[in-house]
SEPA-819716 format. One record per residue: z negated, x negated, y negated of N, C-alpha, C, O, CB in turn. Coordinates in steps of 0.05 Angstrom, whole numbers, padded with zeros to 5 digits, always signed. Glycine has a CB too. Example, Ala and Ser with C-alpha at 12.3 -4.5 7.8 and 13.67 -1.06 7.14 Angstrom:
// residues 2
-00156-00264+00114-00156-00246+00090-00156-00264+00066-00169-00285+00066-00181-00226+00089-00142-00257+00045-00143-00273+00021-00157-00258-00001-00161-00268-00023-00114-00282+00012
END
This chain:
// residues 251
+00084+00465+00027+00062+00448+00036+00053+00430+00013+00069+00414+00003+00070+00432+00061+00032+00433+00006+00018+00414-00014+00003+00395-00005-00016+00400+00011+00002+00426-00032+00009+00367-00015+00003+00341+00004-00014+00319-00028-00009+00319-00052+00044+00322+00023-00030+00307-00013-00038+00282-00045-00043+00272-00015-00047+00281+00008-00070+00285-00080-00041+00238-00033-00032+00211-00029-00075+00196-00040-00086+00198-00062+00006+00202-00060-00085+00187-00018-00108+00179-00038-00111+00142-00013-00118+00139+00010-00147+00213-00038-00104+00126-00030-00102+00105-00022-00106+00086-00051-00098+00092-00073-00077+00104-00004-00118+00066-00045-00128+00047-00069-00108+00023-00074-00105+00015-00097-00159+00032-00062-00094+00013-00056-00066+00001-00062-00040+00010-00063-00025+00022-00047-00063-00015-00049-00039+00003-00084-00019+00029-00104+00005+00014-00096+00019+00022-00115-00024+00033-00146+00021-00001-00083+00045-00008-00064+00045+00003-00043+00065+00011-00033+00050-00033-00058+00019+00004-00031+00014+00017-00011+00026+00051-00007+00041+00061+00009-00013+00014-00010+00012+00060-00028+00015+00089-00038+00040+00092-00047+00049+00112-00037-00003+00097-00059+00058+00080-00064+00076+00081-00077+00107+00080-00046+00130+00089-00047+00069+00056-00102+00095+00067-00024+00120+00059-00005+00111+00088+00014+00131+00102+00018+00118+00020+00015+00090+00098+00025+00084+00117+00026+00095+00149+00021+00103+00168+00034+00072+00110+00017+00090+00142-00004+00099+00167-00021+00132+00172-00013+00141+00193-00004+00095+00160-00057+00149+00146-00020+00174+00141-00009+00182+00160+00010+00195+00180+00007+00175+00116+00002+00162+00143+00043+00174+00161+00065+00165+00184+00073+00172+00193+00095+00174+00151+00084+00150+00197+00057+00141+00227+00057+00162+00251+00043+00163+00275+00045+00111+00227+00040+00177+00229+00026+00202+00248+00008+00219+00235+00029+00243+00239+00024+00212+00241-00031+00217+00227+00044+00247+00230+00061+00244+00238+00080+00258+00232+00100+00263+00209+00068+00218+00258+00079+00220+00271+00106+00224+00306+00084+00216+00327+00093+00183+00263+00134+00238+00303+00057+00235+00321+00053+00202+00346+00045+00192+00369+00044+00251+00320+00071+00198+00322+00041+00164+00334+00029+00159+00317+00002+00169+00295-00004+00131+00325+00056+00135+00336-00015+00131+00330-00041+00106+00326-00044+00087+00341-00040+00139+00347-00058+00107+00298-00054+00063+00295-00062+00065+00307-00086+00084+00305-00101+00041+00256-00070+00031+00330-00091+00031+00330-00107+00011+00306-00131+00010+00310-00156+00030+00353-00104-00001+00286-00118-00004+00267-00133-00015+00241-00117-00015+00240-00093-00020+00277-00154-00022+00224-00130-00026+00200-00108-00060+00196-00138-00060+00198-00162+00012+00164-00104-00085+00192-00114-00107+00172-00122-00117+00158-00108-00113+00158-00084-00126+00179-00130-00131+00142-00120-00135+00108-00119-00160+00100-00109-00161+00078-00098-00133+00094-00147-00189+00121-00112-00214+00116-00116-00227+00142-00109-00215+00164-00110-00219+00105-00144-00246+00140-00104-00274+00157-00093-00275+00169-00119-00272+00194-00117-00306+00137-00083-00279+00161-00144-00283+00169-00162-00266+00196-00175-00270+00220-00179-00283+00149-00171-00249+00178-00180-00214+00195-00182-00204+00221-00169-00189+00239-00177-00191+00177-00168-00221+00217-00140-00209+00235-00115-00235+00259-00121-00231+00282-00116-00207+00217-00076-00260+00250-00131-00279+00280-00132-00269+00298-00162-00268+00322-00165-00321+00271-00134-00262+00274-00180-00258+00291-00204-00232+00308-00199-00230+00330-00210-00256+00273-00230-00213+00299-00184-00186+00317-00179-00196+00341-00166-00192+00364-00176-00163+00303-00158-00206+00337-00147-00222+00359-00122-00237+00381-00143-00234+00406-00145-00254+00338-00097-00251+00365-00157-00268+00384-00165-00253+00408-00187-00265+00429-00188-00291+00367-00178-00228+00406-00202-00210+00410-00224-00187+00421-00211-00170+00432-00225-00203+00384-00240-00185+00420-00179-00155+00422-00170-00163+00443-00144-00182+00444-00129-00138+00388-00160-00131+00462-00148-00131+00472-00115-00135+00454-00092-00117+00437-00093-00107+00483-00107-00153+00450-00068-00142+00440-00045-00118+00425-00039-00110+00413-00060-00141+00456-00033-00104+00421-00021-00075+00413-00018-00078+00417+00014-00099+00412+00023-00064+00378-00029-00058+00427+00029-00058+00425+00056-00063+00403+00075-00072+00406+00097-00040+00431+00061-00056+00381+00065-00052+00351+00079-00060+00328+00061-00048+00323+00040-00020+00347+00086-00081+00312+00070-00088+00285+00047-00076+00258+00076-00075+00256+00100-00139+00282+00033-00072+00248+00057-00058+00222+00071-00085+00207+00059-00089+00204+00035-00020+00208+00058-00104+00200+00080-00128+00188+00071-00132+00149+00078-00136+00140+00101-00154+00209+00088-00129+00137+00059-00151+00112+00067-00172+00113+00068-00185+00127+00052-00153+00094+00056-00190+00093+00093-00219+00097+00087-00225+00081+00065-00236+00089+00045-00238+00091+00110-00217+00056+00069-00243+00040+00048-00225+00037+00016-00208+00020+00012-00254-00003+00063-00232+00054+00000-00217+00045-00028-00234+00028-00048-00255+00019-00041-00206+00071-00044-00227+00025-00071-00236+00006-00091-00266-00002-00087-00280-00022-00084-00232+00018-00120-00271+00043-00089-00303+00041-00113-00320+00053-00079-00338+00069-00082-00306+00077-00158-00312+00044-00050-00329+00057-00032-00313+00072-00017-00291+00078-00025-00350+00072-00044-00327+00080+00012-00317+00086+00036-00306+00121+00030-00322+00138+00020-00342+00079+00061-00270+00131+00041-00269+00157+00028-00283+00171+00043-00269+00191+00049-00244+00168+00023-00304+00172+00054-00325+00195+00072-00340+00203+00049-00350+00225+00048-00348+00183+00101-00343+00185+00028-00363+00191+00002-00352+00215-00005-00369+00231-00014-00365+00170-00025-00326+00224-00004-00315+00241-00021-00325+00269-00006-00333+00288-00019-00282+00236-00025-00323+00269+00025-00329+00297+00032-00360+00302+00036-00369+00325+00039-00314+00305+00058-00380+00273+00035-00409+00284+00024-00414+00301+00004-00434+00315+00004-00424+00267+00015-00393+00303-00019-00394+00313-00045-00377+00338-00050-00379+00354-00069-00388+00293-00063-00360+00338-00031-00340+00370-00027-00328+00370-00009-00317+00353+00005-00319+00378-00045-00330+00397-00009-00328+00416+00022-00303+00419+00022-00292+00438+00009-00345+00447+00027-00289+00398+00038-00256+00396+00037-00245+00411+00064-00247+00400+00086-00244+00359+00036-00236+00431+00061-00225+00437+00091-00192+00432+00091-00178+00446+00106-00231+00472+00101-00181+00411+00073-00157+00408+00082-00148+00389+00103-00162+00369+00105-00146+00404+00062-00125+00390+00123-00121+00371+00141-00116+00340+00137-00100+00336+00119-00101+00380+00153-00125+00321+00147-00122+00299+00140-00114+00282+00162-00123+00284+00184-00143+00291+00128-00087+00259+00152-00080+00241+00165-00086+00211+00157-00076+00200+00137-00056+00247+00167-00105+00197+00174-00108+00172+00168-00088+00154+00160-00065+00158+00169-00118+00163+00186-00092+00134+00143-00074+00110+00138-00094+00096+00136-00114+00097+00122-00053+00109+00113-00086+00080+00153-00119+00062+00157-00106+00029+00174-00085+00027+00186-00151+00088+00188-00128+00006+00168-00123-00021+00179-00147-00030+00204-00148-00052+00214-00124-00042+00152-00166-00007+00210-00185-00015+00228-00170-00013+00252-00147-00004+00258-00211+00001+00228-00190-00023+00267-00199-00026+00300-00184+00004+00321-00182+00029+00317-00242-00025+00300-00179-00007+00335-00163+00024+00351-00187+00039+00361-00183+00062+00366-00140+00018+00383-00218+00026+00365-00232+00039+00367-00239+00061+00353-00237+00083+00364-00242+00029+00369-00248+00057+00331-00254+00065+00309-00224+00089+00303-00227+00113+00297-00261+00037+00288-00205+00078+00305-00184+00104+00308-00184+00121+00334-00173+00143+00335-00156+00093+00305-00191+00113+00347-00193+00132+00370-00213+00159+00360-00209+00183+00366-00207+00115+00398-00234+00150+00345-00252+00170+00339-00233+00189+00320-00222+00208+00330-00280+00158+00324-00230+00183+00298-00219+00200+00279-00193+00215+00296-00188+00238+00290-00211+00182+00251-00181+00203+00312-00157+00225+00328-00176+00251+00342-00168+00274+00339-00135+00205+00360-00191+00249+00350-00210+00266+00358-00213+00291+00342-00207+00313+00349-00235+00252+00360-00221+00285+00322-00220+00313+00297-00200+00312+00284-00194+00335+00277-00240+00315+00274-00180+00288+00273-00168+00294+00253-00139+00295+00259-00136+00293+00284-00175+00278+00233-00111+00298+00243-00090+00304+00255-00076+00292+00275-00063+00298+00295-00077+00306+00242-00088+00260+00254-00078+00239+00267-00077+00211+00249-00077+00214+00224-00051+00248+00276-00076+00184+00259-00080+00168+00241-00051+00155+00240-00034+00165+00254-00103+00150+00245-00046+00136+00226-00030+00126+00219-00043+00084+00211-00060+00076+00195-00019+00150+00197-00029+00071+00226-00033+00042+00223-00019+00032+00212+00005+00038+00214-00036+00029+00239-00027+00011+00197-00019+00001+00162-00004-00029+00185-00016-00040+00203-00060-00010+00127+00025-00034+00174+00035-00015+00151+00050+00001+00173+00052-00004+00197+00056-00030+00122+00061+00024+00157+00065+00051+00168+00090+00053+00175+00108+00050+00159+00060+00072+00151+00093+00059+00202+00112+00067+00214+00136+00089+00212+00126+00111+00214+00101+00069+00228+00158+00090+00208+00176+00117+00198+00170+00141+00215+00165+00163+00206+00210+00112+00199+00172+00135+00242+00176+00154+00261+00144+00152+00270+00140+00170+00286+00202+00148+00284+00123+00140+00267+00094+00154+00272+00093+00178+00246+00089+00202+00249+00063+00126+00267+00099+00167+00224+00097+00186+00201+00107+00216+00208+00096+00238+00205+00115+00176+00179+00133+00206+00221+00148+00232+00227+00128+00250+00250+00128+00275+00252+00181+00223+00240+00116+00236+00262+00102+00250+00287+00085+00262+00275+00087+00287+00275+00089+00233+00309+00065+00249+00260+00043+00267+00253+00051+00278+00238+00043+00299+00247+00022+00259+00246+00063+00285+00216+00078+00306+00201+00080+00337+00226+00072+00360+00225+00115+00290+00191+00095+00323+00244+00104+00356+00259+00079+00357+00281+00079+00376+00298+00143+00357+00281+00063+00343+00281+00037+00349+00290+00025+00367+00276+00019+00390+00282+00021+00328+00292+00021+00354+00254+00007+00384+00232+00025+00408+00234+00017+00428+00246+00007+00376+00193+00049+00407+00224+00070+00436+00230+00054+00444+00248+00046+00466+00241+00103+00434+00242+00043+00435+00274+00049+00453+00304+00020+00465+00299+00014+00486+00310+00056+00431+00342-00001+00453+00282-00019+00468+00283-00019+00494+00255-00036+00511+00249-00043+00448+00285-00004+00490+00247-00005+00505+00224-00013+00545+00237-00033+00559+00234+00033+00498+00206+00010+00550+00250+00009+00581+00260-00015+00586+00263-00025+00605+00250+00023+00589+00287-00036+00569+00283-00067+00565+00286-00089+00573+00275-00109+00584+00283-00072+00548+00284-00076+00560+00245-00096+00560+00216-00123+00545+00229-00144+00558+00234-00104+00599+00202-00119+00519+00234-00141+00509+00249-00148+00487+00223-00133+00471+00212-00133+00495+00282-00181+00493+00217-00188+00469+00197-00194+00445+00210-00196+00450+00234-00213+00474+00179-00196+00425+00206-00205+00406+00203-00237+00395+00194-00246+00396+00171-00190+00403+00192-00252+00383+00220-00276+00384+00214-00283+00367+00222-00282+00368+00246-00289+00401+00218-00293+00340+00210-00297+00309+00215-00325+00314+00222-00338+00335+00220-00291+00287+00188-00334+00285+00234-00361+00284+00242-00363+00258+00226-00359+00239+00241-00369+00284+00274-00367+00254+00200-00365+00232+00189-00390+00206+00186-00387+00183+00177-00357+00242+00167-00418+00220+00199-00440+00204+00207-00426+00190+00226-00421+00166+00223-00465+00219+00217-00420+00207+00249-00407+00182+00277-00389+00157+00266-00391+00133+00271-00381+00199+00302-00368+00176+00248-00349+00152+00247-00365+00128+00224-00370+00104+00229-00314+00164+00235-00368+00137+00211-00386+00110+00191-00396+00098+00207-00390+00074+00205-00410+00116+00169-00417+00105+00233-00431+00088+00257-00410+00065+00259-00414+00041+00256-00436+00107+00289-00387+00077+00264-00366+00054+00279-00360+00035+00250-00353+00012+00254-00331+00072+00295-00361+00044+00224-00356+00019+00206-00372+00007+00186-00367+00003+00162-00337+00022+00193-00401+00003+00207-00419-00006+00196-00409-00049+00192-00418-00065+00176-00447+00007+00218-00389-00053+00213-00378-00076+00202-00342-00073+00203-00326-00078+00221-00391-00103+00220-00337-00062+00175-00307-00054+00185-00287-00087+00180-00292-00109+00171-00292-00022+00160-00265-00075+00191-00248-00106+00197-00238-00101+00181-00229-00079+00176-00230-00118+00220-00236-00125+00163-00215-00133+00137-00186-00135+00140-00173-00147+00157-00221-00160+00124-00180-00123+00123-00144-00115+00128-00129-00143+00123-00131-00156+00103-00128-00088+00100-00112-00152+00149-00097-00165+00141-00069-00175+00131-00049-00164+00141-00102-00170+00147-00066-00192+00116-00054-00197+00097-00037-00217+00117-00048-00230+00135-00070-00205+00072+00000-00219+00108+00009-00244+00118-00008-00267+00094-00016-00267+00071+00046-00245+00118-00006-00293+00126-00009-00321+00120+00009-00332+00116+00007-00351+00100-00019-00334+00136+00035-00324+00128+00054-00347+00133+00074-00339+00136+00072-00315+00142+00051-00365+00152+00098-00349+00136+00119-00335+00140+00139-00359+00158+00135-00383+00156+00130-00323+00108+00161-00350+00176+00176-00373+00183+00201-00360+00189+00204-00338+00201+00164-00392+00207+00227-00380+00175+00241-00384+00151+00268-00406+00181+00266-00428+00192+00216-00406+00116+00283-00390+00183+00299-00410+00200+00313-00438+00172+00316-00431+00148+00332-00387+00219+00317-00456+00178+00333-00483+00174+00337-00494+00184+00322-00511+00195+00331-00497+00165+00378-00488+00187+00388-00507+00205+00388-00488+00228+00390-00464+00227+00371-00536+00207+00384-00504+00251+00371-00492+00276+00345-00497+00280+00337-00505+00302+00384-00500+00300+00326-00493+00257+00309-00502+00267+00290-00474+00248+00301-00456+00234+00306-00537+00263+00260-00477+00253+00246-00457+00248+00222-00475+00232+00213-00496+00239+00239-00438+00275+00216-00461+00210+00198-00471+00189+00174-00454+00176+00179-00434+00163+00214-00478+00168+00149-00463+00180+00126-00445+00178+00127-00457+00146+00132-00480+00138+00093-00449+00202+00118-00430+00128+00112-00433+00104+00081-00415+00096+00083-00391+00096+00139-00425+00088+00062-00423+00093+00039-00416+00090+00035-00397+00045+00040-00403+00022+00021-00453+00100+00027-00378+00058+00029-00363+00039+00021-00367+00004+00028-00356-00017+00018-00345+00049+00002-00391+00013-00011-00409-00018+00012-00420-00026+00013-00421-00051-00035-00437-00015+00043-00432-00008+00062-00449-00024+00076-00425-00032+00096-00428-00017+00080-00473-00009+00079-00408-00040+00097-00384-00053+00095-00375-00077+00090-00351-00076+00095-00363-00041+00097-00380-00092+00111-00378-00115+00115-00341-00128+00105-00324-00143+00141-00394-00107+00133-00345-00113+00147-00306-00118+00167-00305-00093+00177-00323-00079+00174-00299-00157+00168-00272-00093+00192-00269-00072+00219-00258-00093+00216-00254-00117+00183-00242-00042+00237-00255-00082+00261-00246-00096+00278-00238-00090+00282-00246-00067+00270-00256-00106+00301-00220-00098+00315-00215-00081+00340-00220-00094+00338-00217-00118+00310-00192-00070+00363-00227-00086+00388-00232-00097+00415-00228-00078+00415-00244-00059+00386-00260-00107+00432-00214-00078+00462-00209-00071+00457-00197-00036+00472-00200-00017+00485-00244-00076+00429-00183-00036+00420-00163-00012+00402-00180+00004+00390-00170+00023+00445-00151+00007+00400-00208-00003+00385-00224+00003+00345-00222-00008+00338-00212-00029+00403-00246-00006+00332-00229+00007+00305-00230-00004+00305-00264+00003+00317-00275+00021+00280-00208+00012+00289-00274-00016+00286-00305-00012+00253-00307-00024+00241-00292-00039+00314-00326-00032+00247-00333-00011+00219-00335-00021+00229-00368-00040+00250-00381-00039+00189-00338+00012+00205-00371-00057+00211-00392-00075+00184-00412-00072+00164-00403-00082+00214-00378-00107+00180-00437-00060+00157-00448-00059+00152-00469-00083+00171-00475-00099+00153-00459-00033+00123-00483-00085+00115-00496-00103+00130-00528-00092+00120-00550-00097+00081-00491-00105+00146-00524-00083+00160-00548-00078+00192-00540-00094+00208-00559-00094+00160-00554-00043+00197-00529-00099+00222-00522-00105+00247-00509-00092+00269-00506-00102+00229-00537-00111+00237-00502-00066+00254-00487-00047+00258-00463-00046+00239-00447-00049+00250-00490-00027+00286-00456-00042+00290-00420-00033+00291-00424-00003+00301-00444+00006+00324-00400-00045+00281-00404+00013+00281-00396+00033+00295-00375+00036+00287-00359+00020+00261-00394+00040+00319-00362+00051+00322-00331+00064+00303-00318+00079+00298-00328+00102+00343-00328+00080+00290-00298+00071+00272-00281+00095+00283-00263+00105+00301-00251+00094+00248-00268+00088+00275-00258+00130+00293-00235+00143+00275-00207+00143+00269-00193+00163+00303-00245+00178+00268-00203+00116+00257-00174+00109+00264-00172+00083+00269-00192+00070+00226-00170+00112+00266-00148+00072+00265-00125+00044+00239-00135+00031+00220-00144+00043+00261-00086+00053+00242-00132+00001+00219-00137-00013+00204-00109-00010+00179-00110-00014+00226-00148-00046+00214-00086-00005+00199-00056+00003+00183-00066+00028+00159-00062+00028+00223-00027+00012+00193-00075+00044+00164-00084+00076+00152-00105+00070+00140-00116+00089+00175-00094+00113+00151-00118+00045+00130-00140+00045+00117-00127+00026+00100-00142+00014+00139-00171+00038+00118-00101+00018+00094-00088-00002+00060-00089+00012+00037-00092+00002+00103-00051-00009+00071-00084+00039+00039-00073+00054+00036-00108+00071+00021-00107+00091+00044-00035+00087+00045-00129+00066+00041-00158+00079+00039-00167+00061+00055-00185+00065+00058-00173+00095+00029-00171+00031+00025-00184+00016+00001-00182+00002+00001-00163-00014+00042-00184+00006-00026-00198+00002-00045-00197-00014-00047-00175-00039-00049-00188-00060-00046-00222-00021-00047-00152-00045-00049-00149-00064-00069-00146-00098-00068-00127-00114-00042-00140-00055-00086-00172-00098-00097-00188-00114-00087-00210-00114-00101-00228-00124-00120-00190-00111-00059-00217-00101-00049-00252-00106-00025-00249-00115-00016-00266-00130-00046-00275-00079-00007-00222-00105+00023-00222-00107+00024-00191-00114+00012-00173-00102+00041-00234-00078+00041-00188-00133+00053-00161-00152+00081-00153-00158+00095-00167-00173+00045-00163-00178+00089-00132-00147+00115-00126-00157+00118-00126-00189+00112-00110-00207+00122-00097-00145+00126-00139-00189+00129-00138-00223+00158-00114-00233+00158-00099-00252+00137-00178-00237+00175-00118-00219+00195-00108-00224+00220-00100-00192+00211-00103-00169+00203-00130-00246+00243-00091-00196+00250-00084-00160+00266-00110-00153+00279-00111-00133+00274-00051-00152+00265-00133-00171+00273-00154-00162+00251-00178-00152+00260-00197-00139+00289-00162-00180+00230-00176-00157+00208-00199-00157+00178-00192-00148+00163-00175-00159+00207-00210-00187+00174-00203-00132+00138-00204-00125+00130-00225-00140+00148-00242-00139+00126-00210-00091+00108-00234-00156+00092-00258-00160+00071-00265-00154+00052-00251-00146+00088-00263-00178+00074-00292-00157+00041-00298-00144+00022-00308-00163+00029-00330-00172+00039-00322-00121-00006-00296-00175-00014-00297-00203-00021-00334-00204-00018-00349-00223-00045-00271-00211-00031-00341-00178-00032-00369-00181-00009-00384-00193-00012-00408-00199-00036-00379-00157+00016-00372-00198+00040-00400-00210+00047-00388-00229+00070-00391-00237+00068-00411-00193+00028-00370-00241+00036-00356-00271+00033-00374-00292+00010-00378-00286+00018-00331-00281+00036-00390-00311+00036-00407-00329+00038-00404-00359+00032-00416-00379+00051-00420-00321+00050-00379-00351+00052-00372-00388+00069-00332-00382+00086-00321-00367+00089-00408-00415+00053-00324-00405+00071-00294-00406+00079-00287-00440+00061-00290-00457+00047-00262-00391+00101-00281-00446+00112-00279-00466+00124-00248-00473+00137-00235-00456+00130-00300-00464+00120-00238-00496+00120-00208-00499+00163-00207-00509+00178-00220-00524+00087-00195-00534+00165-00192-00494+00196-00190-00484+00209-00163-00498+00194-00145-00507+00198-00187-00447+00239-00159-00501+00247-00138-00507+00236-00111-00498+00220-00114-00479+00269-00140-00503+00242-00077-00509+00235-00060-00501+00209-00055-00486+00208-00045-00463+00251-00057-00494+00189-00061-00502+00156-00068-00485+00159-00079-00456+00148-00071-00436+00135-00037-00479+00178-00101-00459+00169-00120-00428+00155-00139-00442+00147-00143-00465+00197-00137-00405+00154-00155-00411+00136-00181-00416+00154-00196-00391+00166-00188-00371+00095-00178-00411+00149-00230-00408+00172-00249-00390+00152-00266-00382+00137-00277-00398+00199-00267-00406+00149-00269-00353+00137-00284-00342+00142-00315-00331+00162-00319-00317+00133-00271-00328+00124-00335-00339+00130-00357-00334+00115-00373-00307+00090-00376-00305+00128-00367-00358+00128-00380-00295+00124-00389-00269+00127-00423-00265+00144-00437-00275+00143-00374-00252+00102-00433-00245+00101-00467-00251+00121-00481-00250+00120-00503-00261+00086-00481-00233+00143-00471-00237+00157-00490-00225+00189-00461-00221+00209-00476-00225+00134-00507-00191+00196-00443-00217+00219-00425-00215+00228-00418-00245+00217-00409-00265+00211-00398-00199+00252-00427-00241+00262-00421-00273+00297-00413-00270+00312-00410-00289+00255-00455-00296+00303-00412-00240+00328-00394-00242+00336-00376-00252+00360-00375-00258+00334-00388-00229+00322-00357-00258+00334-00335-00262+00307-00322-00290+00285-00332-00292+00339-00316-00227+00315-00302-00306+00287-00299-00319+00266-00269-00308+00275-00246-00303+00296-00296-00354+00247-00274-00308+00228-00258-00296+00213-00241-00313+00194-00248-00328+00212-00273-00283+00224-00215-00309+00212-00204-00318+00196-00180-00317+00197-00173-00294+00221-00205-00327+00180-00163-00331+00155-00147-00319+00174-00117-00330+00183-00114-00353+00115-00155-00335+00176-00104-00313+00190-00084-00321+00176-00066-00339+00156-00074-00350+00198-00071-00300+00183-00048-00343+00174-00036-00381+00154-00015-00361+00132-00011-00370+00210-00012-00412+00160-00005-00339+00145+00015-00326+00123+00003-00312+00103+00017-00309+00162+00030-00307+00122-00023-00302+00101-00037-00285+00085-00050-00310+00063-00057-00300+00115-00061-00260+00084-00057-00336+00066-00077-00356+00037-00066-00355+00016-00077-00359+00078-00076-00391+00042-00037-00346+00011-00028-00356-00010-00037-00330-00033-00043-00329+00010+00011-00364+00006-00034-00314-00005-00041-00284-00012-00067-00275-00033-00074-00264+00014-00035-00265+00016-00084-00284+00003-00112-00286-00011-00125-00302-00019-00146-00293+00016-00127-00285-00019-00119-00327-00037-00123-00342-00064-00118-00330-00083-00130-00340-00032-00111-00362-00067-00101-00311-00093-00090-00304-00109-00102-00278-00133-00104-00270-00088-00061-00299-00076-00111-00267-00070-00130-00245-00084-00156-00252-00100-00165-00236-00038-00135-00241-00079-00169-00276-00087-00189-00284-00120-00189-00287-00129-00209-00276-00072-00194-00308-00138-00173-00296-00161-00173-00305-00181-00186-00278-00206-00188-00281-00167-00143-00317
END
């Protein structure tokens, strides 16, 4: 089975990709853009299965099948309205709601299997559905997070954050006050709850937040060491594989 990944947040795509190999399946690539996705199309075999977002960078992905005649099956990964998903279950395998569930994944996976024997294409009505996102709902992002202390429970609003981190299996958040917090999640499930134009995996220990960046310094083996307003425990750094990304991140 040949599968691509076409989603424009690349944590998104990247945690994704994850639980698609642990169901024992292989992408053969992940894109980002409308753009990206006709020049592949146009240069590449088909693939059986696209794991589709609608709205990416450069425009809505329906642009892509105005421009080619895709008969491969497609599963939504999408942040709209259940309305608006109700439509696309109608023609398509099936959707999937951000962020993504292990065992929905798993469903629509053997949803497609069951149609496979079939050989049934896939045939969108993509005028209708655009009807429905003529005002689409903006994906949201956590605000806030709350943080037991003591016996007591503490709202922390997502502007005081600093970076997240993780240390001795622990994830902790770091605020512009000088506090660690324990969170009771993985820095992997705060990939799809975190702004991604405010906060970046820089590395598999650290999210940042570009607001408390203060200084970046060019580091051993093509890293880069990041300096932060106020966190200075530990040193931060941009991993040699993420520089090109966060650099781009930055612009």
């Amino acid at each position: 089975m040949r599968i691509i990944i076409i989603e424009d947040e690349k944590p998104s795509a990247r945690r994704l990709h994850r639980m698609i190999e642990r169901l024992d399946l292989t992408v053969e690539t992940m894109l980002h853009s409308v753009e990206e996705a006709l020049d592949w199309f146009q240069n590449n075999q088909h693939p059986d299965l696209i794991f589709l977002d609608i709205q990416l960078s450069d425009g809505l992905s329906f642009e892509i099948f105005e421009h080619i005649d895709i008969k491969s099956a497609v599963i939504f990964t999408t942040a709209y309205d259940e309305y608006a998903l109700q439509a696309f279950k109608l023609n398509s395998i099936d959707y999937l709601l951000k962020p993504i569930d292990e065992d929905d994944l798993a469903k629509a996976v053997s949803k497609y299997k069951e149609r496979l024997p079939q050989q049934q294409a896939v045939t969108l009505d993509f005028n209708d559905i655009k009807k429905l996102l003529v005002n689409p709902i903006e994906r949201e992002y956590k605000k806030r997070f709350s943080v037991k202390v003591g016996q007591h429970l503490k709202l922390i609003n997502i502007d005081e954050i600093e970076c997240f981190y993780s240390e001795n299996k622990g994830t902790y958040a770091y605020t512009v006050e000088g506090r660690n917090y324990l969170l009771d999640l993985t820095l992997e499930q705060l990939e799809d709850e975190l702004e991604p134009q405010t906060f970046f995996r820089i590395s598999r220990k650290f999210f940042v937040n570009i607001n408390a960046i203060k200084d970046m310094i060019s580091y051993t083996n093509s890293r880069l060491q990041v300096k932060l307003n106020n966190y200075n425990e530990q040193e931060v750094i941009v991993a040699r594989e993420r520089v090109k990304d966060f650099k781009l991140w930055l612009e």
